[in-house]
C-alpha positions as CSV (number, residue, x, y, z in Angstrom):
1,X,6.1,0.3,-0.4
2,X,8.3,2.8,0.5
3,X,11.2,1.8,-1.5
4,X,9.6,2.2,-4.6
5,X,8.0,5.6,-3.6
6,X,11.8,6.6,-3.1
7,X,13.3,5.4,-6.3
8,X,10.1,7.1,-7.7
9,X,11.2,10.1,-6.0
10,X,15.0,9.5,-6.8
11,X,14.0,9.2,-10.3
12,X,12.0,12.4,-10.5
13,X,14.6,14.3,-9.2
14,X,17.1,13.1,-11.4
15,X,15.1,13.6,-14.3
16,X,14.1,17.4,-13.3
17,X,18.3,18.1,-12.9
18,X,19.3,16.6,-16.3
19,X,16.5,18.7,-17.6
20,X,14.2,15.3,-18.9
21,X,10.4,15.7,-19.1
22,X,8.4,12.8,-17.5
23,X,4.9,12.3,-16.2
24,X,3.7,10.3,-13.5
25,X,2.8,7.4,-15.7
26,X,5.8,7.1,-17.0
27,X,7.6,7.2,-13.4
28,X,6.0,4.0,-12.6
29,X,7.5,2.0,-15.9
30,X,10.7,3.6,-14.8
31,X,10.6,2.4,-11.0
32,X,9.5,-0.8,-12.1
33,X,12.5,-1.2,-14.7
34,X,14.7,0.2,-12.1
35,X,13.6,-2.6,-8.8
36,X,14.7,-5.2,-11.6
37,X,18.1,-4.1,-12.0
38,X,18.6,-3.9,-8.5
39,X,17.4,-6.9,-7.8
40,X,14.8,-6.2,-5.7
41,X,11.9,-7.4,-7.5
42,X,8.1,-6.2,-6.6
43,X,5.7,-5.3,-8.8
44,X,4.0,-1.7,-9.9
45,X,1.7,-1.7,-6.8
46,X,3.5,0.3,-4.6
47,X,4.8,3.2,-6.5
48,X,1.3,3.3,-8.3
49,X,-0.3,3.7,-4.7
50,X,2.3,6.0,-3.6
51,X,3.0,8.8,-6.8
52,X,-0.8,8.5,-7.8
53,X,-2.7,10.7,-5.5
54,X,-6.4,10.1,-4.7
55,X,-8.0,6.9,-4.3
56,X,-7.6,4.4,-7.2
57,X,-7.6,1.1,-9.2
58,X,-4.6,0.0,-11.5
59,X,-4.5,-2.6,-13.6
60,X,-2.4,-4.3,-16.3
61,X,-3.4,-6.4,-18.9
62,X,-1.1,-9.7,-19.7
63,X,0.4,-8.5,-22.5
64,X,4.2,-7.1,-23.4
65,X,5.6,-4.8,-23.0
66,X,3.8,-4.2,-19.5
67,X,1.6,-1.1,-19.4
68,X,-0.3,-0.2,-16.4
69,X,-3.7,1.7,-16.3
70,X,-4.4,3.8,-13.5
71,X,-8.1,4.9,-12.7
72,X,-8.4,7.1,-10.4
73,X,-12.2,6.9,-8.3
74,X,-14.7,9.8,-7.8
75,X,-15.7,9.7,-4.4
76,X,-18.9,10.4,-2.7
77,X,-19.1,13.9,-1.2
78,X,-17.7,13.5,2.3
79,X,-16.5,10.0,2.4
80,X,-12.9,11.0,2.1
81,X,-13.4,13.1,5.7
82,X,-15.3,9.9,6.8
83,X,-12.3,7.3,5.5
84,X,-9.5,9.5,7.6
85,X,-11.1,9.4,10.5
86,X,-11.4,5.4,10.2
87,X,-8.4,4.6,9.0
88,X,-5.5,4.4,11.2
89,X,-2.0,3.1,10.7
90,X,0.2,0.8,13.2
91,X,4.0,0.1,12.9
92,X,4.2,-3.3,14.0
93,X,8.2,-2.7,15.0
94,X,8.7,-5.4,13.2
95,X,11.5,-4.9,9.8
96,X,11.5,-7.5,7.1
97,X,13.2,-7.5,3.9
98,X,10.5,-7.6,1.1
99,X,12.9,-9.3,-1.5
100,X,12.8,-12.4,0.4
101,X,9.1,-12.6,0.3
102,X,8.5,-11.7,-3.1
103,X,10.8,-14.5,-4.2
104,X,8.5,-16.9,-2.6
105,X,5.5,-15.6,-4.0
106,X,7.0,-15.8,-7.9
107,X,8.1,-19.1,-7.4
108,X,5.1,-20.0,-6.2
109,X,3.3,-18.7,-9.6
110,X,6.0,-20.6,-11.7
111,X,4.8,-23.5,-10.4
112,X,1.3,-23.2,-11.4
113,X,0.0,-24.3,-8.2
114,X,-4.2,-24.5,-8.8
115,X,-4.8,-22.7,-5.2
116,X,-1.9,-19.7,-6.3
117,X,-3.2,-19.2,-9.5
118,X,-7.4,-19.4,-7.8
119,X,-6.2,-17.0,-5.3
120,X,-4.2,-14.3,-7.9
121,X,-7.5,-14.6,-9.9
122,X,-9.9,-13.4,-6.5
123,X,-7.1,-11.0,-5.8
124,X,-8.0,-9.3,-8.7
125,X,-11.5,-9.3,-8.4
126,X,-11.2,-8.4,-4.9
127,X,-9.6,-5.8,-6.1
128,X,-12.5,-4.4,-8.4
129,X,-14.9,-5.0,-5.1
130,X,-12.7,-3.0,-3.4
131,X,-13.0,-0.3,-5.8
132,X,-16.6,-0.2,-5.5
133,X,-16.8,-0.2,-2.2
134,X,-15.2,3.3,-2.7
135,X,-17.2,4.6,-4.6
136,X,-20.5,3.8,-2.8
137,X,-18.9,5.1,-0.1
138,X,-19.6,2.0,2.2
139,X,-17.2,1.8,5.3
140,X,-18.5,-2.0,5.9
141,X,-17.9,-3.2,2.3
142,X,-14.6,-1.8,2.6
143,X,-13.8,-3.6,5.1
144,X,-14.5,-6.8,4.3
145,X,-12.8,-6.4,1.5
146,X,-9.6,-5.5,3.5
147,X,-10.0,-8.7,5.3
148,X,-10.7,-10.6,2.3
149,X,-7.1,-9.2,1.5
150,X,-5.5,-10.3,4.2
151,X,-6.5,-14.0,3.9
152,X,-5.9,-13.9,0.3
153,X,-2.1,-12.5,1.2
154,X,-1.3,-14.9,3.7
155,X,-2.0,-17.7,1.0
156,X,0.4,-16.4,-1.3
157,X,3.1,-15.6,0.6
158,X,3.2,-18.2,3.9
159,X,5.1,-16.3,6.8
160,X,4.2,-13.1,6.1
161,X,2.3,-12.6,9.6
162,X,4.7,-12.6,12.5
163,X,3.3,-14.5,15.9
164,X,3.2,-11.0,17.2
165,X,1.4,-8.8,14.4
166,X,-1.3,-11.8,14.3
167,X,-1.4,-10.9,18.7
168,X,-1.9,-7.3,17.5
169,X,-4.2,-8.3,14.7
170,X,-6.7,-10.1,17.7
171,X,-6.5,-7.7,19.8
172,X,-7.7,-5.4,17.4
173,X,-10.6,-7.5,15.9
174,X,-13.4,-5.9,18.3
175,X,-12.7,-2.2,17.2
176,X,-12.0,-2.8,13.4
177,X,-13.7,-3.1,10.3
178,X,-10.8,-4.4,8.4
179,X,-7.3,-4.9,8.7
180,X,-3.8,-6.2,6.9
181,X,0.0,-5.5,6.5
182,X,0.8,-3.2,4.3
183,X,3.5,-4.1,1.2
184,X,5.1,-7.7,1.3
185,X,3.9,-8.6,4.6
186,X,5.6,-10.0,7.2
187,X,6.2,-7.0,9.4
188,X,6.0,-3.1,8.4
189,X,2.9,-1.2,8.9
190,X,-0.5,-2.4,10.0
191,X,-3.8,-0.3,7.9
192,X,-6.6,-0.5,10.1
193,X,-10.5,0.9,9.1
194,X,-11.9,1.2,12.7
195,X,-15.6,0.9,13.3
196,X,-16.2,4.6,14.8
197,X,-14.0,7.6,14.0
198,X,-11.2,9.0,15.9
199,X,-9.7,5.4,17.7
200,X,-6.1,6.6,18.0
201,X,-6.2,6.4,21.5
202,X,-8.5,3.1,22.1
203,X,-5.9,1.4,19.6
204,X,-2.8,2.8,21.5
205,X,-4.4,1.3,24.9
206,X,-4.9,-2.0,23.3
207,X,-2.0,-2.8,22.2
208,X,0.2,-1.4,24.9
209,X,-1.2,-4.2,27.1
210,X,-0.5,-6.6,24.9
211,X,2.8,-8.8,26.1
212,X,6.0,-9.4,23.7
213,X,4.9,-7.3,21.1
214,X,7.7,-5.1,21.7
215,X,8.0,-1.2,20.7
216,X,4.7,-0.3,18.1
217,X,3.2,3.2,17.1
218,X,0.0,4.2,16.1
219,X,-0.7,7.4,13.7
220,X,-3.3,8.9,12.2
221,X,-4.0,9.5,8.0
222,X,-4.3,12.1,6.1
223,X,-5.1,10.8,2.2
224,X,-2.6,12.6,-0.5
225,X,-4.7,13.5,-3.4
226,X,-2.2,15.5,-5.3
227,X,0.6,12.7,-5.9
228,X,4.3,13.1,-6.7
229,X,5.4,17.0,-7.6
230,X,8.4,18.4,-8.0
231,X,8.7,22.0,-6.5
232,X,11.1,24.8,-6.4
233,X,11.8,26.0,-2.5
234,X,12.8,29.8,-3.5
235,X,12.3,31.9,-6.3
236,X,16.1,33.2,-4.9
237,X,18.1,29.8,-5.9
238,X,16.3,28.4,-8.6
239,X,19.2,25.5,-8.6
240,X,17.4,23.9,-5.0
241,X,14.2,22.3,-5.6
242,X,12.6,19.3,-4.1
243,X,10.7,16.4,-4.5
244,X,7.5,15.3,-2.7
């Protein structure tokens, strides 16, 4: 998602020099408007999970013009510390270029196809289980719903898991909770909830003995709960500010 997370950014920035006000809600309209001019497609997804900060559930309702609803979830005391240390991020090493992806995936809709339009329908409801799982605070349910994910992405877009990030995936299976690709699939980063805390190091070992995989990394997660802000470096030059 990180393209849209930069226009987002871009956007923001751009708004703050020509002296326009915006809030975050509107940013994501904007991005959304601004992927289809470029041609890039994608939905609202990424710059919703991105700019919004916390943990949370968007949804749109099909209607026009397209207005998204962003609900951000009250979690239990603790379970924020407790998700970091489970959750763990991989870069596969493998690049893809989401466009071509996402231009399967809406063709595929066009059609109507009874098993693309069943699976959209348990994405979203996957989705809300997802959501609860949050907020009880359950690790496991979580999980399963990341998996759940997973299965349901592969069905909508065939090819987005490389012969090597499935390696990685199986490798993985023993240690994890849940896992999938992050954005479009088909390469990018891997989001893994591990069964006990702190597996950076178990994880690294693992995959580093895995053959033709090629170059990987593995990091650790901190959650961003504040979301996009625009910030002035010095009180000295007022004129240099910068987005996060």
């Amino acid at each position: 998602g990180t393209s849209s997370i930069l226009a987002g950014a871009a956007l923001a920035a751009v708004y703050r020099c020509t002296g326009r006000s915006f809030d975050t809600n509107s940013l994501i309209h904007d991005v959304l408007y601004l992927e289809q001019i470029l041609t890039t497609g994608g939905g609202w997804q990424d710059q919703v999970g991105g700019l919004f900060g916390g943990v949370k559930l968007a949804r749109s309702a099909a209607q026009l013009p397209l207005r998204v609803e962003v609900e951000q979830l009250s979690l239990p005391q603790h379970f924020q510390s407790v998700l970091q240390q489970h959750l763990l991020l991989v870069y596969t090493g493998k690049t893809r270029l989401a466009r071509n992806l996402l231009q399967d995936v809406v063709r595929n809709w066009y059609a109507r196809l009874p098993s693309i339009v069943q699976n959209a329908e348990q994405l979203v409801t996957n989705a809300e289980e997802c959501a609860e799982a949050c907020r009880e605070g359950s690790l496991l349910r979580l999980g399963e719903c990341m998996d759940t994910y997973w299965q349901q992405k592969k069905l909508m877009a065939p090819g987005c898991e490389p012969a090597a990030v499935r390696s990685m995936m199986n490798a993985l299976q023993p240690l994890s909770l849940g896992q999938s690709l992050a954005g479009a699939g088909g390469g990018g980063f891997l989001f893994l909830l591990t069964r006990e805390p702190q597996q950076k190091k178990p994880v690294t070992e693992i995959l580093t003995n895995i053959q033709g995989i090629g170059s990987f990394s593995v990091h650790s997660v901190d959650l961003d709960m504040d979301g996009i802000s625009v910030i002035q470096k010095s009180s000295e030059h007022p004129e240099q500010q910068q987005t996060t």
